[in-house]
N, CA, C and O atoms as CSV, one atom per row, in Angstrom:
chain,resi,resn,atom,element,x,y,z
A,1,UNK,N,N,47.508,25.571,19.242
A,1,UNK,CA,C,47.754,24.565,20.241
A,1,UNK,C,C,48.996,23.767,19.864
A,1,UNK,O,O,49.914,23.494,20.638
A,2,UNK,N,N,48.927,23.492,18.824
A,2,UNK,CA,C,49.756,22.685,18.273
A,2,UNK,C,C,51.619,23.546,18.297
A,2,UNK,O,O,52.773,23.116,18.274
A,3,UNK,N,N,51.077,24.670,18.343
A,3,UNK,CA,C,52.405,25.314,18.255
A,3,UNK,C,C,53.060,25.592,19.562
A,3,UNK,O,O,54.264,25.624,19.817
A,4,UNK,N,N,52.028,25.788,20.345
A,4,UNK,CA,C,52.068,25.502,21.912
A,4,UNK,C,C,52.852,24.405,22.653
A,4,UNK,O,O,53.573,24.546,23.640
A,5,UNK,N,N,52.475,22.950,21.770
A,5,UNK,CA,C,53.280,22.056,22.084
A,5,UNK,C,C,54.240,21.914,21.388
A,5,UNK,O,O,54.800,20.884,21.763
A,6,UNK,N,N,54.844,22.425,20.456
A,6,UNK,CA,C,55.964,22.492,19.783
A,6,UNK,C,C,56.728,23.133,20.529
A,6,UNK,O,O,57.747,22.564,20.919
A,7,UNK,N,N,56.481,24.366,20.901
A,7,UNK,CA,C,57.366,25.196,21.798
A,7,UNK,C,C,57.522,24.650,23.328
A,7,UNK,O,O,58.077,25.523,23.996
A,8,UNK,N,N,57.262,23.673,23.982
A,8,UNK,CA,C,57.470,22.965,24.843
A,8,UNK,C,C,56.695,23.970,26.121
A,8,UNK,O,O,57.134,24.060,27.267
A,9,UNK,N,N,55.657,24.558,25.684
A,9,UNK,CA,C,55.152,25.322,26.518
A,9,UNK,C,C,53.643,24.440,26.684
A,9,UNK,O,O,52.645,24.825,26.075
A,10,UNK,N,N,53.612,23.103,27.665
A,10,UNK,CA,C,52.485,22.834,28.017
A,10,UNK,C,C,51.658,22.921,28.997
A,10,UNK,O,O,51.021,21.924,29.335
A,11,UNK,N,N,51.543,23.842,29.488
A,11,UNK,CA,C,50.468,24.955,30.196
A,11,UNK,C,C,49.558,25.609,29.407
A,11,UNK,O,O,48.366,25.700,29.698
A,12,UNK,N,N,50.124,26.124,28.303
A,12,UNK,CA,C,49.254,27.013,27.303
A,12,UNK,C,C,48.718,25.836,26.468
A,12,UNK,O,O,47.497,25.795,26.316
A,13,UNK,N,N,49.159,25.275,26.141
A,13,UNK,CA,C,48.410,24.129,25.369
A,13,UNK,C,C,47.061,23.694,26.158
A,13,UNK,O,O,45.954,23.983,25.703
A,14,UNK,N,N,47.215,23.031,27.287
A,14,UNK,CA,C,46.458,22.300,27.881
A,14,UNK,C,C,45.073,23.219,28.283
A,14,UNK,O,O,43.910,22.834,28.412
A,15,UNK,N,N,45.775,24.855,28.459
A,15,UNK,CA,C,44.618,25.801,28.588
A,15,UNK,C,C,43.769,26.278,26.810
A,15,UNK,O,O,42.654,26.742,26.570
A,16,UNK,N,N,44.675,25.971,26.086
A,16,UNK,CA,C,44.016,25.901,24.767
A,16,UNK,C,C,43.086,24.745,24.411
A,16,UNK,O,O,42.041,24.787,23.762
A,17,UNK,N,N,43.699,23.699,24.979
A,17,UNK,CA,C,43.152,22.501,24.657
A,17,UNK,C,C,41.514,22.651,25.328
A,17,UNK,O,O,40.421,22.479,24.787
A,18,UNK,N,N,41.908,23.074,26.837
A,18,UNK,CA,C,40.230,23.321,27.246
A,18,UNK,C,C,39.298,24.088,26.616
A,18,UNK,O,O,38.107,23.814,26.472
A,19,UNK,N,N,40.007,25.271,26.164
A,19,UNK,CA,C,38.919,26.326,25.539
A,19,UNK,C,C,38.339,25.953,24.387
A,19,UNK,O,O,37.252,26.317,23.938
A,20,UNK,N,N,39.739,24.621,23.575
A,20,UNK,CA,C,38.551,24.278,22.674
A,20,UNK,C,C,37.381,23.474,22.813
A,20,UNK,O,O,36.345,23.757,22.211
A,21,UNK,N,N,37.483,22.484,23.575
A,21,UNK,CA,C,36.300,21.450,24.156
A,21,UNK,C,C,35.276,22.145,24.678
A,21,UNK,O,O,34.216,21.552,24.880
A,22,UNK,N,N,35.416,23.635,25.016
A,22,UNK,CA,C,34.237,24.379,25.661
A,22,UNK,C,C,33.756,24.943,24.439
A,22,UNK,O,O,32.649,25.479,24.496
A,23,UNK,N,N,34.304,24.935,23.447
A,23,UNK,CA,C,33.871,25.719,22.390
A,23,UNK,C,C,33.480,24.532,21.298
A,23,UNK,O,O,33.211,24.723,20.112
A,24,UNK,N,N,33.499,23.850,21.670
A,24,UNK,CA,C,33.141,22.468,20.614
A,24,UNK,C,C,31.642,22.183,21.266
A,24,UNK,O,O,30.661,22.072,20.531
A,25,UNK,N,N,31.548,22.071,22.738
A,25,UNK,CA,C,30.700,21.813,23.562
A,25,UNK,C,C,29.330,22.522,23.124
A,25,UNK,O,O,28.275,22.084,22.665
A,26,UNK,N,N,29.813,23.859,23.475
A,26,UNK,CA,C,28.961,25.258,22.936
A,26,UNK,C,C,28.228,24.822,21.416
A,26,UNK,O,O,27.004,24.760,21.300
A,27,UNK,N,N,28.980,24.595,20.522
A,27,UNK,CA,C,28.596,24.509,19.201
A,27,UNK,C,C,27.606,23.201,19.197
A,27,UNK,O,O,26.422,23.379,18.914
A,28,UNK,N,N,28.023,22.065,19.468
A,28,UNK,CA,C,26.987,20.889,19.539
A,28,UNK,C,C,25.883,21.312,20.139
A,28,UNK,O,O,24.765,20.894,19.840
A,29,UNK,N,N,26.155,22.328,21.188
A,29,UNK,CA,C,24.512,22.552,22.026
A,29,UNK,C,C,24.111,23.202,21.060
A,29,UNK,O,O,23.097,22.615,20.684
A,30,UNK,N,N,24.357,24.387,20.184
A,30,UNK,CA,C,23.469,25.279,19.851
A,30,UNK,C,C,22.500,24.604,18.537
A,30,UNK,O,O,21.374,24.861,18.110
A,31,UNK,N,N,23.807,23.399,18.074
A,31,UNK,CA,C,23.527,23.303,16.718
A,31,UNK,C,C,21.557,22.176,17.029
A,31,UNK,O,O,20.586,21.990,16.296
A,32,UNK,N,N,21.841,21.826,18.212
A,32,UNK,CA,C,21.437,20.596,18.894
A,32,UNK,C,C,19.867,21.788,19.003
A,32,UNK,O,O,18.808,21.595,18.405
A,33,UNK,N,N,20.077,22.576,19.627
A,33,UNK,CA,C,18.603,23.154,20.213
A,33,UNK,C,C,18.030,23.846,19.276
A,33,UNK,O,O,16.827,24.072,19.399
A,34,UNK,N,N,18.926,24.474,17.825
A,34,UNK,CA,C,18.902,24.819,16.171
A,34,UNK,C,C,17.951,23.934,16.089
A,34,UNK,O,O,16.774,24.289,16.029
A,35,UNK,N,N,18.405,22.361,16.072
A,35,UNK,CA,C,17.478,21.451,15.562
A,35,UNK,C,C,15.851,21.327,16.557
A,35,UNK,O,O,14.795,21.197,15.937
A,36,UNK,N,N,15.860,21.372,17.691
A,36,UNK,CA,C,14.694,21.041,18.390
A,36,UNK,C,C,13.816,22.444,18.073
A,36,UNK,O,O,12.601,22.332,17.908
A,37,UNK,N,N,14.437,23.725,17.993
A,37,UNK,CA,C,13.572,24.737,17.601
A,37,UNK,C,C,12.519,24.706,16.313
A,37,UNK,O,O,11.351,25.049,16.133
A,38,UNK,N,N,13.871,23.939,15.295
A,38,UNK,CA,C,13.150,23.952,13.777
A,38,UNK,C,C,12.125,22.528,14.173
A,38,UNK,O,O,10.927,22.567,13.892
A,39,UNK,N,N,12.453,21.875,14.530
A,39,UNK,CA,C,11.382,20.381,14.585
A,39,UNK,C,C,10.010,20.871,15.496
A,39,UNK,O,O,8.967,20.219,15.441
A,40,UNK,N,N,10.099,21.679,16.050
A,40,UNK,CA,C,9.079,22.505,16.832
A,40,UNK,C,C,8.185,23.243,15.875
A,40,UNK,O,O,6.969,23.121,16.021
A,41,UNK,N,N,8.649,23.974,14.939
A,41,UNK,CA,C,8.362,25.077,13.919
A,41,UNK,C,C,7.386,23.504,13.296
A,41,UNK,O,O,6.161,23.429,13.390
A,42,UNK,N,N,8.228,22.444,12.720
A,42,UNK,CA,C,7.638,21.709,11.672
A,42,UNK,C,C,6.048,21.123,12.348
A,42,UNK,O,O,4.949,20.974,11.815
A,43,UNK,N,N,6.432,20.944,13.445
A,43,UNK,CA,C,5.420,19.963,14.063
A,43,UNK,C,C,4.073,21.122,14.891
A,43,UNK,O,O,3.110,20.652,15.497
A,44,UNK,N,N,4.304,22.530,14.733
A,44,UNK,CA,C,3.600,23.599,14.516
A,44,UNK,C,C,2.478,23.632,12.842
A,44,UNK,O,O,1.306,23.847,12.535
A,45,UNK,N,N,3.482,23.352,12.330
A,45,UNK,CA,C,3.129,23.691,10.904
A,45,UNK,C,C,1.962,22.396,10.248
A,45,UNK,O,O,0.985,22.560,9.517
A,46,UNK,N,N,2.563,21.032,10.880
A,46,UNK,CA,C,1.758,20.219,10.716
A,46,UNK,C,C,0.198,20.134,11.427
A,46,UNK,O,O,-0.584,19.372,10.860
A,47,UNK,N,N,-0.279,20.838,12.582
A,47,UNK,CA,C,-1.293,21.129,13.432
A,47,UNK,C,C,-1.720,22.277,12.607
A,47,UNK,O,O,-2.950,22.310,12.582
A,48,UNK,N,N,-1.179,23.242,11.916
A,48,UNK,CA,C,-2.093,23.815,11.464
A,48,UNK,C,C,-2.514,23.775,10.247
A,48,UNK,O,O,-3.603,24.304,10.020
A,49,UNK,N,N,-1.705,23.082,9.039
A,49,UNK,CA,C,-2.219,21.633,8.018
A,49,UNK,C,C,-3.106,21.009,8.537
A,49,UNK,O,O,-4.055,20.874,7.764
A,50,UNK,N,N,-3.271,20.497,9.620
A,50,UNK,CA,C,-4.485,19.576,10.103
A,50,UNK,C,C,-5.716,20.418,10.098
A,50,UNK,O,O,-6.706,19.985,9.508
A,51,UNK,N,N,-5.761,21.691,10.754
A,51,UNK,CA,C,-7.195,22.661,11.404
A,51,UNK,C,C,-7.468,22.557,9.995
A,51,UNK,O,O,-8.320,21.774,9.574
A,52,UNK,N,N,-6.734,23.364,9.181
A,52,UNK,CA,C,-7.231,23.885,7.934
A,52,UNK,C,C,-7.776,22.567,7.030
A,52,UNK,O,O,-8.473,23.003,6.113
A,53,UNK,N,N,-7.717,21.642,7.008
A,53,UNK,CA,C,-7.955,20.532,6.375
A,53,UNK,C,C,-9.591,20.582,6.940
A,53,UNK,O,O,-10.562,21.029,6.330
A,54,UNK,N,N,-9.547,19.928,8.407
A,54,UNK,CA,C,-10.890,20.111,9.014
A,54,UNK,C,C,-11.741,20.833,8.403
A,54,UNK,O,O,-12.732,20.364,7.843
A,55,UNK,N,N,-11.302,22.670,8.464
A,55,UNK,CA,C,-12.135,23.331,8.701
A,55,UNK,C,C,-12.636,23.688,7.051
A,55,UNK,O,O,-13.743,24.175,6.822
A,56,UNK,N,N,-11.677,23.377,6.005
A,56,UNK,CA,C,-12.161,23.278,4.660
A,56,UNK,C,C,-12.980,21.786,4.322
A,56,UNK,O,O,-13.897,21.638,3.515
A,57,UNK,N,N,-12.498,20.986,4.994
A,57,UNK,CA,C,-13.746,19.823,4.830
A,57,UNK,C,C,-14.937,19.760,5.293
A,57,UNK,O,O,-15.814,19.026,4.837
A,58,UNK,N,N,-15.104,20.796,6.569
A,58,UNK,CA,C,-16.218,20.853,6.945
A,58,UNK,C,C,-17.249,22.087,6.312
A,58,UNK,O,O,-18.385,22.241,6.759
A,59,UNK,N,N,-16.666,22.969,5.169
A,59,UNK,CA,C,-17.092,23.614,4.732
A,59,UNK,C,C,-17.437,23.222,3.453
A,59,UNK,O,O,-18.465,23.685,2.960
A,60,UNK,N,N,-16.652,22.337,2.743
A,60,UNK,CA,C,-17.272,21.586,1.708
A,60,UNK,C,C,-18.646,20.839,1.759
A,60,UNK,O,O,-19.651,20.892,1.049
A,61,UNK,N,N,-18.189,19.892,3.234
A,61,UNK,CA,C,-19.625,19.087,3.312
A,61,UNK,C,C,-20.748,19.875,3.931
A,61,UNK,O,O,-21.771,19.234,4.173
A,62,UNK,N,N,-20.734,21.073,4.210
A,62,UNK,CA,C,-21.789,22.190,4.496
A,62,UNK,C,C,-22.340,22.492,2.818
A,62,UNK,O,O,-23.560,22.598,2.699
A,63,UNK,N,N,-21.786,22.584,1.982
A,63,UNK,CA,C,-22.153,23.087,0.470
A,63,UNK,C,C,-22.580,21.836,0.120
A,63,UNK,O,O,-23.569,22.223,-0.502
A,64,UNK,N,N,-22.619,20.853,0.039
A,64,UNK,CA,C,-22.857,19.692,-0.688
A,64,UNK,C,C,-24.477,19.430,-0.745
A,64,UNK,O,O,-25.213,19.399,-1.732
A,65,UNK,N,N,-24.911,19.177,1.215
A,65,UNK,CA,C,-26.310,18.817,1.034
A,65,UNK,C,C,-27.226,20.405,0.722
A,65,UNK,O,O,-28.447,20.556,0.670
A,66,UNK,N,N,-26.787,20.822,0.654
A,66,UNK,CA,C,-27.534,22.638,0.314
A,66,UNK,C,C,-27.607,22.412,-1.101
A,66,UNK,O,O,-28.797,22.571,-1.371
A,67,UNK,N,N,-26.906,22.093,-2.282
A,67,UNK,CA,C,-26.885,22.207,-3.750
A,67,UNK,C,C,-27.520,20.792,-3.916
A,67,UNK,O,O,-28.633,20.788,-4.441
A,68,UNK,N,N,-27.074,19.784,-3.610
A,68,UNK,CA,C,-28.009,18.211,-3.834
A,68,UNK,C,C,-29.058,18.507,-4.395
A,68,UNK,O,O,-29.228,18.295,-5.596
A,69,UNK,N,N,-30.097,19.140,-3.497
A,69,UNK,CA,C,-31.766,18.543,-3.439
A,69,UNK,C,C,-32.277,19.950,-4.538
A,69,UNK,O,O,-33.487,20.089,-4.711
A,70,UNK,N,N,-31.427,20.808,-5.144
A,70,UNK,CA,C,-31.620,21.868,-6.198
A,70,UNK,C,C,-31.713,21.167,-7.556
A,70,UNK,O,O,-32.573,21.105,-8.435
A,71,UNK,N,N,-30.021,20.473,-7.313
A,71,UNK,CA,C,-29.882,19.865,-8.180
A,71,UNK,C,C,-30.658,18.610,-8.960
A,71,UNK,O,O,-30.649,18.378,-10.169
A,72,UNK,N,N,-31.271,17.940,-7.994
A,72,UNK,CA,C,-32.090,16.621,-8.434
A,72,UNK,C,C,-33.321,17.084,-8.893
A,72,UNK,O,O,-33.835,16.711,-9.947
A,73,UNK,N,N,-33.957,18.152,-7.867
A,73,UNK,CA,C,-34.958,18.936,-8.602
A,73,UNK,C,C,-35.331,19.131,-9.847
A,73,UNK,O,O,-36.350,18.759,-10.427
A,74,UNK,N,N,-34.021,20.020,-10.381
A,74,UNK,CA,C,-34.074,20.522,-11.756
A,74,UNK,C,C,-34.090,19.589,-12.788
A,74,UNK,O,O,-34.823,19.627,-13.776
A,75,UNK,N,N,-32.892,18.391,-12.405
A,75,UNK,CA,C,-32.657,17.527,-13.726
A,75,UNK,C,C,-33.973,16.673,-13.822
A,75,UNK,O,O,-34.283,16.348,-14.968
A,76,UNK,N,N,-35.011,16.149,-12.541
A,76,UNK,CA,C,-35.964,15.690,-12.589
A,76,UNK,C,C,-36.979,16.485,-13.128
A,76,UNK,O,O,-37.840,15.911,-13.794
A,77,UNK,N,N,-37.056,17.872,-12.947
A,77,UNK,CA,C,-37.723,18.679,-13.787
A,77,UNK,C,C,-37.979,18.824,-15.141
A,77,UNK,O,O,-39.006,18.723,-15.813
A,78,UNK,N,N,-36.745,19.101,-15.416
A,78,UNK,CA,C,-36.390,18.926,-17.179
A,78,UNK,C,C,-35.936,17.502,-17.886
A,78,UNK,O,O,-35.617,17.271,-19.052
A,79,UNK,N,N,-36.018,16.752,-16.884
A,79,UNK,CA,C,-36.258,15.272,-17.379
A,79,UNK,C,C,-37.035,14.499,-18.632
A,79,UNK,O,O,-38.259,14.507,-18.763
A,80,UNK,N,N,-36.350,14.006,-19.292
A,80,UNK,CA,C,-37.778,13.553,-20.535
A,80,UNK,C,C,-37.887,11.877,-20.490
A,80,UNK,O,O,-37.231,11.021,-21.083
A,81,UNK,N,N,-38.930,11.782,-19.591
A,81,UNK,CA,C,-38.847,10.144,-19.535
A,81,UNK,C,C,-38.516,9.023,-20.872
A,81,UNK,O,O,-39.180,9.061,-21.908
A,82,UNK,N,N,-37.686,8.305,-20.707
A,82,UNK,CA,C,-36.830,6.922,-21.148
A,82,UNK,C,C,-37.906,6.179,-21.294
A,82,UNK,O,O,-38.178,5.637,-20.222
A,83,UNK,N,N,-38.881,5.822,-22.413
A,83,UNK,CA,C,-39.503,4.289,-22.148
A,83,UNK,C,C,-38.561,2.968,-22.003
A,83,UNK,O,O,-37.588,2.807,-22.741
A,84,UNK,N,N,-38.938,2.013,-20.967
A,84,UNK,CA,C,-38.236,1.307,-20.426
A,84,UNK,C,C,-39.005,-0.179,-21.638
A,84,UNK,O,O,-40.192,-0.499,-21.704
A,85,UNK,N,N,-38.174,-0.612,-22.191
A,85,UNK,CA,C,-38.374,-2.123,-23.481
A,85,UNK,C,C,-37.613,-3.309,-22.461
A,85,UNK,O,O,-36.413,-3.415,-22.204
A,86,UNK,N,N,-38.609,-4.038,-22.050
A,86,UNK,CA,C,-37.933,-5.433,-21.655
A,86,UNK,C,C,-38.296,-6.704,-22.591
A,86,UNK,O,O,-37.812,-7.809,-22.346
C-alpha cells in the first residue's frame, strides 16, 4: 500500500487499503467466535463437573446408611463395657 502511495498511484492504494479492513474485519470475527466457541466448550465442561459431582455424591450417601448400622452392630458386639467412677 504504502508503495502504492509512493508511486502516486492512488486508486490502487485506496483498493488495497479496503482489502485490508476486510481482512482485518474477517480476522476480529473469527478470532471473536474462536472465543465464544471455546467459552461454550468451558461452560459444557462445567455442567458436566456438576452431573458427575451429583451423581458421585449421591452414590456415596447410598453406601453410607447401608455400612452404618453393620458397623455399630459389630463394635457394640465386641464391645467390653467401661465401668463408669463418678
Amino acid at each position: 500500500m504504502k508503495e502504492a502511495e509512493a508511486a502516486g498511484d492512488t486508486a490502487l492504494a485506496e483498493e488495497l487499503q479496503g482489502q485490508r479492513t476486510t481482512v482485518m474485519n474477517a480476522s476480529f470475527l473469527r478470532a471473536s467466535l474462536f472465543t465464544s466457541v471455546v467459552s461454550y466448550g468451558v461452560a459444557a465442561f462445567v455442567m458436566g463437573m456438576g452431573v458427575l459431582m451429583v451423581v458421585l455424591g449421591a452414590a456415596f450417601r447410598s453406601l453410607v446408611p447401608a455400612a452404618a448400622p453393620e458397623v455399630a452392630r459389630a463394635v457394640r458386639a465386641d464391645a467390653v463395657p467401661v465401668p463408669v467412677t463418678a
